[in-house]
N, C-alpha and C positions, 0 to 999 in steps of 0.2 A: 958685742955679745952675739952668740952665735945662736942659732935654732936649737929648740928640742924637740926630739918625739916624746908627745905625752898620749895618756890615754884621757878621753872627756868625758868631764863629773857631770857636765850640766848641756842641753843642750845650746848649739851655735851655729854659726854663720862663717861660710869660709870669705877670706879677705880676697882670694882670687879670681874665685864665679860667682859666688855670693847664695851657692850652693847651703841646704843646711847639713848641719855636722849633727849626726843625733849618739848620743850615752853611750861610750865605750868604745869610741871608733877611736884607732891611734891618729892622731894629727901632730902638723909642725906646730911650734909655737915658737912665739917671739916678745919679748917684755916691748910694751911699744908697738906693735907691728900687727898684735893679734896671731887667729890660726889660721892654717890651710888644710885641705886636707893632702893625704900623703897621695903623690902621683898626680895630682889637681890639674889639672890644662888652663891655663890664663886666658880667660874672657877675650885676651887683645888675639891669641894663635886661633880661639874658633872664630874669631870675626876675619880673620885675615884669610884663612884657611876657605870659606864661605864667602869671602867676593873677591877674589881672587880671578875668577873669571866665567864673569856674568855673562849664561846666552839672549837672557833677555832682557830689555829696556825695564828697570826698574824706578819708579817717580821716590821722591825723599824719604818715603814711611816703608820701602823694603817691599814694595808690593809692586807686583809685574803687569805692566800698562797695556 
């Protein structure tokens, strides 16, 4: 089944940043799958995008030592 663009009755939560979707914004949707919103950037490209290349010593919690 493929994606729709719908417009939101109610408000949500996008499946891809986990961003909220508020009443009357068009998003994708998916039976299964949940929504996104339309243009969304995936949580995994801004984490990838952001340590991509660290000038400083970072310890486990993202915080610069």
């Amino acid at each position: 089944m493929m994606k729709l663009k719908v417009v939101t009755k109610y408000v949500g939560w996008c499946r891809e940043c986990g961003g909220t979707i508020p009443i009357g914004k068009e998003v994708y949707w998916k039976k299964g799958d949940g929504v996104r919103h339309v243009g969304c950037v995936r949580m995994s490209e801004i984490r990838t995008r952001t340590r991509t290349s660290p000038t400083k010593k970072e310890d486990r919690f993202g915080f610069i030592a």
